[in-house]
DRENDO-1510 file (C-alpha; in Angstrom, 1 decimal, always signed):
<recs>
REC; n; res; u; v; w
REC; 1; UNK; +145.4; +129.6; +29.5 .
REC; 2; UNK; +143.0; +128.9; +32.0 .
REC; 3; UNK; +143.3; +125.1; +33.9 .
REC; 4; UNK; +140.6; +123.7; +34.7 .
REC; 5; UNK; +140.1; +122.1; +38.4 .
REC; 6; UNK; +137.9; +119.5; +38.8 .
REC; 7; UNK; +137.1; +119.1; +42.6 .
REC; 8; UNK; +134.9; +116.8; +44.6 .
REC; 9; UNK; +133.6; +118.0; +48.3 .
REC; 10; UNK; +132.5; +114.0; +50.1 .
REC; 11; UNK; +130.9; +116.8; +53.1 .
REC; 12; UNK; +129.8; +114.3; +55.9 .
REC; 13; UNK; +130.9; +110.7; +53.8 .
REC; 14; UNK; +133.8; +108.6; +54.4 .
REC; 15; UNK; +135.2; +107.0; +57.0 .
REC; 16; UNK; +139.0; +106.3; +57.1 .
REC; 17; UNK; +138.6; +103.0; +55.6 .
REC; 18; UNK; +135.9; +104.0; +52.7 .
REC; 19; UNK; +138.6; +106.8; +52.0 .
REC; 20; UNK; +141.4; +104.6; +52.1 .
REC; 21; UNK; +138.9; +102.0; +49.0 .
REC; 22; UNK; +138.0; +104.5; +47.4 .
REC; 23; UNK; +142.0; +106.0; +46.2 .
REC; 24; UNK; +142.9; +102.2; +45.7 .
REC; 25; UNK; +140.1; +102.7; +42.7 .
REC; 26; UNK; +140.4; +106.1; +41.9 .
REC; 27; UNK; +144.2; +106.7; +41.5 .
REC; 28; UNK; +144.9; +104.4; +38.3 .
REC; 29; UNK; +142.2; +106.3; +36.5 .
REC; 30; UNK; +143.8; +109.7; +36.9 .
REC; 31; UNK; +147.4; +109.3; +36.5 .
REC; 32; UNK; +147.5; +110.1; +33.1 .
REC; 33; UNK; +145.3; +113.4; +32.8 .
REC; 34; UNK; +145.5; +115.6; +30.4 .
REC; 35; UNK; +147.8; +118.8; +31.6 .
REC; 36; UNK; +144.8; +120.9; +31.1 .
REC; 37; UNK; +143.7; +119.7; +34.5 .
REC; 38; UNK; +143.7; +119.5; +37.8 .
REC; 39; UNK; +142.1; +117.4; +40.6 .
REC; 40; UNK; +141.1; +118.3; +43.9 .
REC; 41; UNK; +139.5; +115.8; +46.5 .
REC; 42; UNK; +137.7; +117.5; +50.0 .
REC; 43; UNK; +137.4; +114.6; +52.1 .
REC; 44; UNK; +136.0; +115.0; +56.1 .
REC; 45; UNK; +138.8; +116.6; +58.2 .
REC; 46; UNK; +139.2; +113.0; +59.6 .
REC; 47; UNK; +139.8; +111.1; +56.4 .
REC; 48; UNK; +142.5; +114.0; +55.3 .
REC; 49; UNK; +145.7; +111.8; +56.2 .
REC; 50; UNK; +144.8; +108.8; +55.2 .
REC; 51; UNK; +143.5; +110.5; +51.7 .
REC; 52; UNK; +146.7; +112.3; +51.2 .
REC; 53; UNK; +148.7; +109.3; +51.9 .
REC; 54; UNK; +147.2; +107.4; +49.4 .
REC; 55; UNK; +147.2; +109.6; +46.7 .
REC; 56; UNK; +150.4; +110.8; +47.1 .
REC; 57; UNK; +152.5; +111.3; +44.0 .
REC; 58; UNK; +149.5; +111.1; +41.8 .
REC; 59; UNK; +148.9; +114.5; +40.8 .
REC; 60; UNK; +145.7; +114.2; +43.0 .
REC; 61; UNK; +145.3; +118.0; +45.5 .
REC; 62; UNK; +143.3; +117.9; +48.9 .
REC; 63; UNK; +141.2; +120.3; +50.5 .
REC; 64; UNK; +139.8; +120.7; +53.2 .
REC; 65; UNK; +135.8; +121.7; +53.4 .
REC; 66; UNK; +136.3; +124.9; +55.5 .
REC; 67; UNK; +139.1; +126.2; +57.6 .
REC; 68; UNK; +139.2; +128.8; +60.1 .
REC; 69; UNK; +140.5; +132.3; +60.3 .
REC; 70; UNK; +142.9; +132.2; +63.2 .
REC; 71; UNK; +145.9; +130.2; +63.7 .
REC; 72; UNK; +145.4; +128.7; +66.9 .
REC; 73; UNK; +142.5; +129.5; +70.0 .
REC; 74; UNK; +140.0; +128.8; +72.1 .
REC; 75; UNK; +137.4; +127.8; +69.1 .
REC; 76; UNK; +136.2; +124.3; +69.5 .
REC; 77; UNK; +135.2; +122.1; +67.1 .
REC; 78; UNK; +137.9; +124.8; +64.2 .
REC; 79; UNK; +140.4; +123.5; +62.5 .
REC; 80; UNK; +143.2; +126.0; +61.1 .
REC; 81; UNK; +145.4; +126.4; +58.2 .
REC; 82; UNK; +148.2; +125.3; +59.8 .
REC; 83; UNK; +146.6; +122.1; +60.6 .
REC; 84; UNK; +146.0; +121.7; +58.0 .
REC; 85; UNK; +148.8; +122.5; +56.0 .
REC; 86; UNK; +150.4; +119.5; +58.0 .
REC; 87; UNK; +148.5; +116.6; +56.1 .
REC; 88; UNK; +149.4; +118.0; +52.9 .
REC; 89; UNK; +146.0; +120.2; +51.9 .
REC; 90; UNK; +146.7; +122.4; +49.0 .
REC; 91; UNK; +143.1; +124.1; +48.7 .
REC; 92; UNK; +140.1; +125.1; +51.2 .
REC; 93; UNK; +136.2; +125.6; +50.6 .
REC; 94; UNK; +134.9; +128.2; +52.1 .
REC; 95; UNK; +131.7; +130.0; +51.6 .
REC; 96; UNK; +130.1; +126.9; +51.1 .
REC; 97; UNK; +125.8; +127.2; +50.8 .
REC; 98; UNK; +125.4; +124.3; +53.7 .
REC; 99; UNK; +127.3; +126.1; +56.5 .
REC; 100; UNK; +126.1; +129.9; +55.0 .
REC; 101; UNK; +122.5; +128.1; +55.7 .
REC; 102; UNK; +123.4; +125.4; +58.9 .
REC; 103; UNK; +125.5; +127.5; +60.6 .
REC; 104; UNK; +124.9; +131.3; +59.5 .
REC; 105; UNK; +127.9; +131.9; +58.0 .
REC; 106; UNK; +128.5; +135.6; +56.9 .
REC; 107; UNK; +129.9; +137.4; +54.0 .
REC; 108; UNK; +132.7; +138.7; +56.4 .
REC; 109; UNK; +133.6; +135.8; +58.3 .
REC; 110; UNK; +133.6; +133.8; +54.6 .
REC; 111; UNK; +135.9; +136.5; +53.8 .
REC; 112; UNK; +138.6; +136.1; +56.7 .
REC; 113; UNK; +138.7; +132.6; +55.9 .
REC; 114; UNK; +139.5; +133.1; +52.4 .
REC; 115; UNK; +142.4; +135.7; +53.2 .
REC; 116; UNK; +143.2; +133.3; +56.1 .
REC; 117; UNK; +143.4; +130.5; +53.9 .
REC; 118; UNK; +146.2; +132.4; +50.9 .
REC; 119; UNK; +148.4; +133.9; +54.0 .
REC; 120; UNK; +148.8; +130.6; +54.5 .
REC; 121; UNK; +149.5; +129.5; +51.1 .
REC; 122; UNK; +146.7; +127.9; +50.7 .
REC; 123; UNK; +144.1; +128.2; +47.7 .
REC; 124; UNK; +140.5; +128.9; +48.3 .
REC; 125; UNK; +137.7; +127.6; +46.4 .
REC; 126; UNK; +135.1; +130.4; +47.3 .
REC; 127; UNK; +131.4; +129.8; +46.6 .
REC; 128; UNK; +129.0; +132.0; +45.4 .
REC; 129; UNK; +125.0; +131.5; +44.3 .
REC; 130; UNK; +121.7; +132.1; +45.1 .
REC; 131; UNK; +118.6; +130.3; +45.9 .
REC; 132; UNK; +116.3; +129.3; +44.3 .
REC; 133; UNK; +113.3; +132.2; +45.5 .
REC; 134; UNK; +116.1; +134.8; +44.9 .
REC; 135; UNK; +116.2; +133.7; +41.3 .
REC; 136; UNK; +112.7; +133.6; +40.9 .
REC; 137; UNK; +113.2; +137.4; +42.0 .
REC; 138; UNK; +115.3; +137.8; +39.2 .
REC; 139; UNK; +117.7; +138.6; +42.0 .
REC; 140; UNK; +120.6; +136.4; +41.1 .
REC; 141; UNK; +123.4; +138.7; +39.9 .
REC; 142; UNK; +122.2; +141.4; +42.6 .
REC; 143; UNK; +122.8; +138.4; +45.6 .
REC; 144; UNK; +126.2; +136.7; +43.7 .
REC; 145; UNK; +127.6; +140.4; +42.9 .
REC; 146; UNK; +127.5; +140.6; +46.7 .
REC; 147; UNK; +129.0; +138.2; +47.7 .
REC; 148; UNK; +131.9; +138.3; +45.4 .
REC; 149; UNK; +132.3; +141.8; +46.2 .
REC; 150; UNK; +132.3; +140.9; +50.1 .
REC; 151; UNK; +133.8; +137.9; +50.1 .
REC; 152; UNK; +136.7; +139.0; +48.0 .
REC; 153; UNK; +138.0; +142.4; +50.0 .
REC; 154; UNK; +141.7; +142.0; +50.1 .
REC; 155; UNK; +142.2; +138.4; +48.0 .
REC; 156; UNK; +144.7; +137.4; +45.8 .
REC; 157; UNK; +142.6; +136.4; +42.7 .
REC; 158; UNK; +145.6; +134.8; +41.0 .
REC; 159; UNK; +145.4; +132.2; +43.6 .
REC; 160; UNK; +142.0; +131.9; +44.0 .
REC; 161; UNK; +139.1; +129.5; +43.0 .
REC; 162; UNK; +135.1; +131.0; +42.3 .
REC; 163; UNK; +133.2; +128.1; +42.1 .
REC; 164; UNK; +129.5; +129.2; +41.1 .
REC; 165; UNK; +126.9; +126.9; +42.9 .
REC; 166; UNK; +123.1; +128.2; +42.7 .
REC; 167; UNK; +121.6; +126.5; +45.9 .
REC; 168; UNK; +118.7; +124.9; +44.4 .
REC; 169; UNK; +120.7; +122.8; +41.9 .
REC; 170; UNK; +123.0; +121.5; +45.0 .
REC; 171; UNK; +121.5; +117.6; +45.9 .
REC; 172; UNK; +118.4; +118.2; +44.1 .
REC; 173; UNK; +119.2; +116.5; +40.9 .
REC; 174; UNK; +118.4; +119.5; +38.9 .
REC; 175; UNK; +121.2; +121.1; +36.4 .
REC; 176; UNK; +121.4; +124.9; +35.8 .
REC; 177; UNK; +121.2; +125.1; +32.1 .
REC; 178; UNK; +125.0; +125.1; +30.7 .
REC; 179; UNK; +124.7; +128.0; +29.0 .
REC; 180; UNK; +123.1; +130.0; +31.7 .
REC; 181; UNK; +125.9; +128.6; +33.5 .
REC; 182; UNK; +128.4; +129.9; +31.2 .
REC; 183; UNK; +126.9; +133.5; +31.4 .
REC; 184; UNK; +126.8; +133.5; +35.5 .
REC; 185; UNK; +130.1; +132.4; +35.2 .
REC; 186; UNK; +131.2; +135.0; +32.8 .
REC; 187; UNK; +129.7; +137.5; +35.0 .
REC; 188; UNK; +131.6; +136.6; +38.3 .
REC; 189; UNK; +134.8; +136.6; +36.2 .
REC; 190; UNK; +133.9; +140.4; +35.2 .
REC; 191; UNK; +133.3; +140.7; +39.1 .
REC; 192; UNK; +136.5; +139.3; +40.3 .
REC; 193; UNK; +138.2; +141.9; +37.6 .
REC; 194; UNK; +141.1; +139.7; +36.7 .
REC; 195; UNK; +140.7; +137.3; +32.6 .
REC; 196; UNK; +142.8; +134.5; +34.7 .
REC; 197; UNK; +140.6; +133.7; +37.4 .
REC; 198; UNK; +139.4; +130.1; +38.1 .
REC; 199; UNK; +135.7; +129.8; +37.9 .
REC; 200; UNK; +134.0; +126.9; +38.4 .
REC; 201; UNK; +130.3; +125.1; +38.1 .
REC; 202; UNK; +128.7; +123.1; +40.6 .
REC; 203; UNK; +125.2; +121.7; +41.6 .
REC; 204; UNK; +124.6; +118.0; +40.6 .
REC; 205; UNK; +126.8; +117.5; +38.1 .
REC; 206; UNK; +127.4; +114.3; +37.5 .
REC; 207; UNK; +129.5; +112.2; +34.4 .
REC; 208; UNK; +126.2; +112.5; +32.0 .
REC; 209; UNK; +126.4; +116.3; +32.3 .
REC; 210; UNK; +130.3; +117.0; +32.1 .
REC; 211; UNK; +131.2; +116.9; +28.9 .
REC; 212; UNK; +128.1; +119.2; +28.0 .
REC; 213; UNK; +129.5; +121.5; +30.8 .
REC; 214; UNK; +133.1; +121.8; +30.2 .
REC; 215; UNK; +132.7; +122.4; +26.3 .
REC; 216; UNK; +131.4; +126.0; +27.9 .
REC; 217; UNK; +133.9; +129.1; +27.4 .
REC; 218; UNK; +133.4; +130.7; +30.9 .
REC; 219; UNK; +132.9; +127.3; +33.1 .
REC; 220; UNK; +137.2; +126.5; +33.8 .
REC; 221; UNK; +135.4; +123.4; +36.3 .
REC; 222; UNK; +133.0; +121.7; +38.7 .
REC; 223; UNK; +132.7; +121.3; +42.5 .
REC; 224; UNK; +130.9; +117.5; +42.6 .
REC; 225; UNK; +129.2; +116.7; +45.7 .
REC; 226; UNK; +127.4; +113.4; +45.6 .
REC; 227; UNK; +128.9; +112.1; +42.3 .
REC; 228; UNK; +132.3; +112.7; +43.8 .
REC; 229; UNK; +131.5; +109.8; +46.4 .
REC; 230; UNK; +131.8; +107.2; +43.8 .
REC; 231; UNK; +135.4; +106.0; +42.0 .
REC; 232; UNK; +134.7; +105.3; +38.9 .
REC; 233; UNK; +131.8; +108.0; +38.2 .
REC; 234; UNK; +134.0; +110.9; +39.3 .
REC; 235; UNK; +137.1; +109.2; +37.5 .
REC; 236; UNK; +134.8; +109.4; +34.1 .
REC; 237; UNK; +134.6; +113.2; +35.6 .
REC; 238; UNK; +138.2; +113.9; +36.1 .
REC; 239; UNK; +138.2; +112.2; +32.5 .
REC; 240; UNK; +135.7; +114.8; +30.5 .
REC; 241; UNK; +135.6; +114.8; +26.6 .
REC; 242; UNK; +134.0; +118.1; +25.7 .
REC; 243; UNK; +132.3; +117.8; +22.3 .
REC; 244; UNK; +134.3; +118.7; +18.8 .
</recs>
C-alpha cells in the first residue's frame, strides 16, 4: 500500500529564528501520525540545520527546494547533494513551476537533478503541470506526458515522488477540482509505468480542502506552499480525516 507524503515547500519564508518557532509548535502535533503517513518539510537552504535539528527524532523528513546535478564546481549560488546530505535532507524538489518559469529550467537539466538527487540517496519530489493557457488548449496531458516522459529518463520510480501541480492553482487560491485531480493523477501514475509510485497534489491546498483531497484514490499526497508556513494549519494537514 501506497504512503502518503504530506510535504510543505516555505520557497523564500523563514528565517533561522521563524524556523526554529515554528517546530517548537509544529512537532507536538505530529508525533503521533498515523503510519499511513509521512511528513516532509522544504525550508530555505539556510533554515535546513536549524530545521532538522529541531525536529529530530520526530518522524518529521527535510528537503531541500532544488539541488544541483554535480557534486562539487565552479556553479555559484548551487548547492549539491552532498551538502546537503550533511544536514540530514532526506528528499529534493526539483522541477518546480517557479524556477521552470524564473530561471528557465529545462526538462533535461530537471532531469539530471532528479537522477542526481537518487545516486545520492536522496528522494526526489518531481513536479509536473501545466498552465493555465495550455489547459485552456486542452493541452494538459500532451505538456505533463512530456515532462514525465523527459524528466524521468533513467529514474528509480520506487524511490521517487510525482507531485502534480497545474501552475494556475499554485498561490492563486484556486483548487483543481479533486476529482479532476484524481484523474491527472491517475494518468501520470499510468506514465511513470510502475502501481507503487508516489503521486501527489498541489496548488493551494490548504486544511479546508484536505480531507476532500485525500479521500481520492489516485492523489497518495500534497505539496503545500503557503499553508505550509503556518503551525497549526499545516499540522491540521499532516492530520487529514478523509470522509467515511
Amino acid at each position: 500500500m501506497r504512503k502518503a507524503v504530506i510535504a510543505g515547500n516555505w520557497k523564500m519564508h523563514m528565517t533561522c529564528a521563524e524556523a526554529q518557532a515554528f517546530a517548537e509548535v509544529f512537532r507536538p502535533s505530529v508525533e503521533d501520525l498515523p503510519a499511513d503517513r509521512e511528513v516532509v518539510l522544504a525550508p530555505p537552504f539556510t533554515a535546513i540545520p536549524t530545521l532538522s535539528a529541531a525536529l529530530a527524532g520526530s518522524g518529521v523528513r527535510i528537503a531541500a527546494q532544488n539541488v544541483h546535478w554535480e557534486d562539487k564546481g565552479a556553479y555559484t549560488g548551487m548547492v549539491s547533494a552532498p551538502m546537503l546530505l550533511e544536514h540530514g535532507v532526506t528528499h529534493a524538489i526539483v522541477g518546480h513551476s517557479e524556477p521552470r518559469k524564473y530561471y528557465s529550467e529545462t526538462d533535461e537539466q530537471i532531469n539530471l537533478r532528479a537522477r542526481a538527487a537518487q545516486a545520492a540517496g536522496l528522494i526526489p519530489i518531481l513536479c509536473v503541470g501545466e498552465s493555465l493557457d495550455q489547459r485552456e488548449a486542452s493541452e494538459t496531458e500532451r505538456v505533463i506526458h512530456r515532462q514525465v516522459e523527459q524528466g524521468l529518463e533513467g529514474i528509480d520510480p520506487e524511490r521517487l515522488i510525482v507531485a502534480y501541480e497545474p501552475i494556475w492553482a499554485i498561490g492563486t487560491g484556486k483548487t483543481c477540482a479533486a476529482d479532476e485531480a484524481n484523474r491527472i493523477c491517475g494518468l501520470i501514475r499510468g506514465w511513470v509505468g510502475f502501481d507503487g509510485v508516489i503521486v501527489q497534489y498541489g496548488g493551494s491546498v490548504n486544511p479546508a480542502t484536505i480531507d476532500q483531497l485525500m479521500a481520492q484514490p489516485e492523489i497518495d499526497g500534497v505539496l503545500v506552499g503557503g499553508a505550509s508556513l503556518d503551525p497549526q494549519g499545516f499540522a491540521r494537514i499532516a492530520n487529514y480525516q478523509p470522509p467515511a
